[in-house]
C-alpha positions as CSV (number, residue, x, y, z in Angstrom):
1,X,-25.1,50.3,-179.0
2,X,-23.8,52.0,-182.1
3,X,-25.5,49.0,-184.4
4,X,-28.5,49.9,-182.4
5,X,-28.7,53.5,-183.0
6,X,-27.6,53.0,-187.0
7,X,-30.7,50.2,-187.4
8,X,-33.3,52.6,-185.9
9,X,-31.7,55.8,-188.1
10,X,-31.6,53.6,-191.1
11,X,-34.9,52.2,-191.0
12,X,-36.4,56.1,-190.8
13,X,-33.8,57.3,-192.9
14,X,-32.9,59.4,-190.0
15,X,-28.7,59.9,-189.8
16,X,-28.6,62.0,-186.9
17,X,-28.0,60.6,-183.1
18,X,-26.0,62.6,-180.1
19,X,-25.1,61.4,-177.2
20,X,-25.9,62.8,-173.5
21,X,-23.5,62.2,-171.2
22,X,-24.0,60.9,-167.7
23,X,-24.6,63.1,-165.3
24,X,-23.0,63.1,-161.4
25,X,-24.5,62.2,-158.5
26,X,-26.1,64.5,-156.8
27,X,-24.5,65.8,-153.4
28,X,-25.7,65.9,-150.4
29,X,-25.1,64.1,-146.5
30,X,-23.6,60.9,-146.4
31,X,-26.4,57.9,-146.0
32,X,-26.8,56.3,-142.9
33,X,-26.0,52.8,-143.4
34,X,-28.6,51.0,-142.6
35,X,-29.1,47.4,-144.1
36,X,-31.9,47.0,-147.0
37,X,-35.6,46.2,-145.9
38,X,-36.0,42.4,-145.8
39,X,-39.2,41.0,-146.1
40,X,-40.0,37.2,-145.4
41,X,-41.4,35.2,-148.5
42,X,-41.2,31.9,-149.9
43,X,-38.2,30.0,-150.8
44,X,-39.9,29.8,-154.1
45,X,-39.7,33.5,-155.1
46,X,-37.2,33.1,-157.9
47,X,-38.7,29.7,-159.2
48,X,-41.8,28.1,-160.5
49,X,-42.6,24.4,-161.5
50,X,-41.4,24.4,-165.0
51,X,-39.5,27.0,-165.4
52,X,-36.5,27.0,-163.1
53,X,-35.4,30.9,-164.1
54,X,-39.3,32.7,-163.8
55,X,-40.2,34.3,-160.5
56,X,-43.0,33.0,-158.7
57,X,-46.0,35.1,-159.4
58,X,-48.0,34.2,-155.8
59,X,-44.8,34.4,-154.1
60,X,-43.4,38.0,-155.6
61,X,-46.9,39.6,-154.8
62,X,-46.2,38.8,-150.8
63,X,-43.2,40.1,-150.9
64,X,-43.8,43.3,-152.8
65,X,-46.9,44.0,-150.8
66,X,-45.1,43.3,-147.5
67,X,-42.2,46.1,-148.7
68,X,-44.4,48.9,-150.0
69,X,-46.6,47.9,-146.4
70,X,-43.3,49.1,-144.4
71,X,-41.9,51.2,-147.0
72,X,-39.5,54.5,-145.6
73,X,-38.5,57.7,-147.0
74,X,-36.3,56.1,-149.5
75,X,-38.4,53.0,-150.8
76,X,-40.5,52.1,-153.1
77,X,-44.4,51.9,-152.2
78,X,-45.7,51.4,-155.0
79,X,-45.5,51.6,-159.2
80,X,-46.8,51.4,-162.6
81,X,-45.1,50.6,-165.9
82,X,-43.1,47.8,-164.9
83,X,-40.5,45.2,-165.8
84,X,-37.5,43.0,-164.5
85,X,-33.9,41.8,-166.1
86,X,-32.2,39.2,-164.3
87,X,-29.0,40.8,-162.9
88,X,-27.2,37.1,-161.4
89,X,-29.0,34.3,-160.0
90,X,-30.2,36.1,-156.4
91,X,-31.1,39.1,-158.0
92,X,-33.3,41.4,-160.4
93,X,-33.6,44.6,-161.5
94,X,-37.2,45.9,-161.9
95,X,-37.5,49.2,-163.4
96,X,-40.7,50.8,-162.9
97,X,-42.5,53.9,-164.7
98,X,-44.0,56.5,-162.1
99,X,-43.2,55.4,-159.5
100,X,-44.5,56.4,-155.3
101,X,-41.8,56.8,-152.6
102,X,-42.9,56.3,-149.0
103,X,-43.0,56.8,-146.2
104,X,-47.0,54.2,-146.8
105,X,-48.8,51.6,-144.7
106,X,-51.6,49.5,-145.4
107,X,-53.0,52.0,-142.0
108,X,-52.3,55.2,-143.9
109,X,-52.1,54.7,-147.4
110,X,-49.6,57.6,-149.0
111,X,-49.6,61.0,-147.6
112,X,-48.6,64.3,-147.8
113,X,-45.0,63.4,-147.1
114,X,-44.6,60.6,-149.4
115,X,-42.5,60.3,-152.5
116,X,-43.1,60.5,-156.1
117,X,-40.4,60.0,-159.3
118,X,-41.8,59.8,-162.8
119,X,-39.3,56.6,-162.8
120,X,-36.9,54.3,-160.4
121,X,-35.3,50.6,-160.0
122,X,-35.4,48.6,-157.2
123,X,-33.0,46.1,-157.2
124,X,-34.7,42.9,-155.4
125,X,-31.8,40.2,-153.4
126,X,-32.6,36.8,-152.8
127,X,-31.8,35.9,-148.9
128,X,-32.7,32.6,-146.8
129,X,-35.7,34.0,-145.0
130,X,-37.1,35.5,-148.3
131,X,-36.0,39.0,-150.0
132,X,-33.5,42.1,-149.7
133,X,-35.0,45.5,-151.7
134,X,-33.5,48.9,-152.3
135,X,-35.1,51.3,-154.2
136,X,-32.5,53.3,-156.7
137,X,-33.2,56.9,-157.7
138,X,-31.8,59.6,-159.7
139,X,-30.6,61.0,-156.1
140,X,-32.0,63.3,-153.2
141,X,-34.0,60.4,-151.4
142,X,-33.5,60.7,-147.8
143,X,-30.2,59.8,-146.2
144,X,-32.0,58.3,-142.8
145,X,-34.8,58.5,-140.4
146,X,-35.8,61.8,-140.0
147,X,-34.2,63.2,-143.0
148,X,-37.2,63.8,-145.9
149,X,-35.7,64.3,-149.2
150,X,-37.2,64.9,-152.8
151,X,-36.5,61.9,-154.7
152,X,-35.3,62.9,-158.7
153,X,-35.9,60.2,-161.3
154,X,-33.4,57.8,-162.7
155,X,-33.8,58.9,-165.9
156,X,-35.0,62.6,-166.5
157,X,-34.2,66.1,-167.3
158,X,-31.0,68.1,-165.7
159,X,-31.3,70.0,-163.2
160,X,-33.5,67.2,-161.5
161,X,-34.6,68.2,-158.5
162,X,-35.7,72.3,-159.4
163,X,-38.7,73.2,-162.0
164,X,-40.7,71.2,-164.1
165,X,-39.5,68.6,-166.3
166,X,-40.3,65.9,-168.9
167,X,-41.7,62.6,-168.1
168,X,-39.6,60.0,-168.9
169,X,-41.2,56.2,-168.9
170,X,-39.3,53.1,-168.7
171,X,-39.8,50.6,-172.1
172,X,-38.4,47.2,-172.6
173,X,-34.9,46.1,-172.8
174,X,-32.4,43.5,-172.4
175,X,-29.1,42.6,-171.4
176,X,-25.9,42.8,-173.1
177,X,-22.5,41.9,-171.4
178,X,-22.1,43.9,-168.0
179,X,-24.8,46.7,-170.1
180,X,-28.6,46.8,-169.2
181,X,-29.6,48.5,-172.4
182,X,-33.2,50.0,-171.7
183,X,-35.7,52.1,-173.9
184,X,-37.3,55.1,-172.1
185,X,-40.1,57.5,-174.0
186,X,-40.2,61.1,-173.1
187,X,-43.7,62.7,-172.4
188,X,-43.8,66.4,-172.3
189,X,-44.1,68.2,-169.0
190,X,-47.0,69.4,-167.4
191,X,-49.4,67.9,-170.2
192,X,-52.3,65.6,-170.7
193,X,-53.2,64.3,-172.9
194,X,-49.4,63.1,-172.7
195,X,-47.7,64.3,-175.6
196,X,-44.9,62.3,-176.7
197,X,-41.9,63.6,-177.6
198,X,-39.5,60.8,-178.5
199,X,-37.2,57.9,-177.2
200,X,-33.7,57.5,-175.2
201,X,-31.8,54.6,-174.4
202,X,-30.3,54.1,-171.0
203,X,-27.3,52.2,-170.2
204,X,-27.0,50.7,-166.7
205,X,-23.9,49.4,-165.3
206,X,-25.0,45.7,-164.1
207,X,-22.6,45.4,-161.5
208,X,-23.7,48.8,-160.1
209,X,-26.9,48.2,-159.3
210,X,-26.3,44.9,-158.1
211,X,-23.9,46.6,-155.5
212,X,-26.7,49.0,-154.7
213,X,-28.7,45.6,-153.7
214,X,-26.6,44.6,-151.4
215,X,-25.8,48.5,-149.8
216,X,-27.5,50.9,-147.6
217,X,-31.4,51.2,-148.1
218,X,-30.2,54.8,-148.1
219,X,-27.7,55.2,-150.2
220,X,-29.0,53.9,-153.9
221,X,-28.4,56.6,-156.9
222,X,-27.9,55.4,-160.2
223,X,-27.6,58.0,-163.5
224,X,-27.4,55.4,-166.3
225,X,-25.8,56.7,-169.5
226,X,-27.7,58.3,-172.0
227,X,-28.4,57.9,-176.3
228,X,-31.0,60.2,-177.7
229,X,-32.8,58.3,-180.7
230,X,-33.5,60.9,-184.2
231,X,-37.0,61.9,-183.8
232,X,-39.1,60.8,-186.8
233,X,-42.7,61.9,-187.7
234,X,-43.8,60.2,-190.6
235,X,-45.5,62.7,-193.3
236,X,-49.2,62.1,-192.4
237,X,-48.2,63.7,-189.0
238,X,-49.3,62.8,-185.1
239,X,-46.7,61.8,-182.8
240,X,-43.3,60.3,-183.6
241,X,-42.5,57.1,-183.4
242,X,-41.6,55.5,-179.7
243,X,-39.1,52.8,-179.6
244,X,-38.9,50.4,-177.4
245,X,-42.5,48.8,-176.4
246,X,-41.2,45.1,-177.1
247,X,-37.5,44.4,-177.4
248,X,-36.7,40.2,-179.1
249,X,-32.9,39.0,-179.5
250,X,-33.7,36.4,-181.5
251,X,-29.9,34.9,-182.5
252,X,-27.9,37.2,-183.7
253,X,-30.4,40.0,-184.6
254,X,-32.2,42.2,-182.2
255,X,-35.4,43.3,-183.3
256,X,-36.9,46.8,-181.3
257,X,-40.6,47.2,-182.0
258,X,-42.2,51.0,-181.8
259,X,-46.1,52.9,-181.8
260,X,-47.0,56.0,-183.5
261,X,-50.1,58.0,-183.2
262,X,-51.5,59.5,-186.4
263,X,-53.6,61.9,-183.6
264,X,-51.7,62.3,-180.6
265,X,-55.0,62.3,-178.5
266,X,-56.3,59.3,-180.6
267,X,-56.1,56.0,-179.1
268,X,-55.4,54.1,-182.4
269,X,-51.5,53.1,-182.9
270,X,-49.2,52.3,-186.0
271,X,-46.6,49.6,-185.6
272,X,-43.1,49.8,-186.5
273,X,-40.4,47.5,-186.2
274,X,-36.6,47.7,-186.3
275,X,-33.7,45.2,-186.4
276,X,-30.0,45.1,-186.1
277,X,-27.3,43.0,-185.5
């Protein structure tokens, strides 16, 4: 991590980093425990001809359709912005970007009481008849049947579930040790076009959230550890640089590849690129 943050400052000349800590769980009634939705799917879902470690496209899209179709108060019904890291060989993490909370069906679509967080995991198990999923948020999901909550992002602004705060969406990233390290950019509330405000780094526990897979459907809350990256405008102004759209360990060096806007409404992007060991 600290070879990470001294590549990026470096390359900007940019010597300044702090650290946020992670914040506690929110409080609130215990979960009920209640075993994680699982949906039936091919025994293919984690393999395709070829490539023995990919997921099965076909297979993954029955089985994420079938979950957001009987999605609760506390699961995922549907996303943007998303990508997966291999936790072990039965599970994956997906992180997505915004990210809708149901109660949804395929008969009613979302409504008035369903979910939104600007970003959330949902950690996906590999069983016999097909797969296990619970969603992870920031905290306040409903505890059980009955209970509607107000789901807070993973990632996000303190306090979480009061006020308006800035949008933080989910980059690439990798895996290092027991450490998820992944790149999220931070949008500024309440604004569109979205004005980009910088870059953090989140640090998820591995073996957390592959104990939240195999928990409560209920009782997922994950608050990931927290590096906020200088922010660096180059001279000629716009936006500054976001870190973090492509992540490559290629032997012993990392490379971390970035976008900058010379016009913060303008659709054309700079490229940067960063390495460290």
């Amino acid at each position: 991590m600290a070879g990470l943050v001294l590549g990026i400052a470096a390359g900007l000349g940019v010597a300044a980093v702090w650290l946020v800590p992670s914040l506690r769980h929110l409080s609130g009634p215990p979960a009920v425990n209640r075993p994680p939705v699982v949906v039936q799917g091919s025994s293919g879902t984690f393999t395709s001809p070829g490539s023995p470690m990919a997921p099965d496209p076909a297979a993954l899209d029955a089985e994420w359709a079938a979950y957001s179709n009987q999605s609760g108060c506390a699961d995922w019904a549907g996303g943007d912005g998303v990508s997966a890291i291999r936790l072990n060989s039965s599970q994956l993490a997906w992180f997505f970007s915004d990210t809708f909370i149901g109660p949804a069906g395929p008969a009613t679509g979302f409504s008035h009481i369903s979910g939104f967080a600007h970003n959330a995991v949902v950690v996906q198990t590999r069983t016999r008849p097909g797969s296990a999923f619970v969603t992870v948020t920031g905290g306040g999901a409903c505890t059980g049947p009955g209970r509607p909550g107000n789901a807070a992002p993973v990632v996000g602004d303190s306090p979480w579930l009061s006020g308006t705060h800035d949008r933080y969406w989910d980059e690439d990233g990798l895996r290092a040790g027991g450490t998820i390290v992944k790149f999220y950019n931070r949008y500024a509330a309440s604004t569109f076009p979205f004005v980009p405000l910088g870059t953090v780094i989140a640090s998820f526990d591995a073996s957390q959230l592959s104990s939240a897979g195999h928990g409560s459907r209920y009782g997922a809350t994950n608050r990931p550890t927290l590096v906020r990256l200088p922010s660096y405008t180059p001279p000629a102004g716009g936006s500054p640089i976001l870190w973090g759209a492509a992540v490559l360990r290629l032997g012993g060096t990392v490379y971390v590849y970035g976008t900058q806007s010379p016009h913060v409404s303008d659709p054309l992007r700079h490229l940067y690129v960063a390495r460290f060991r």
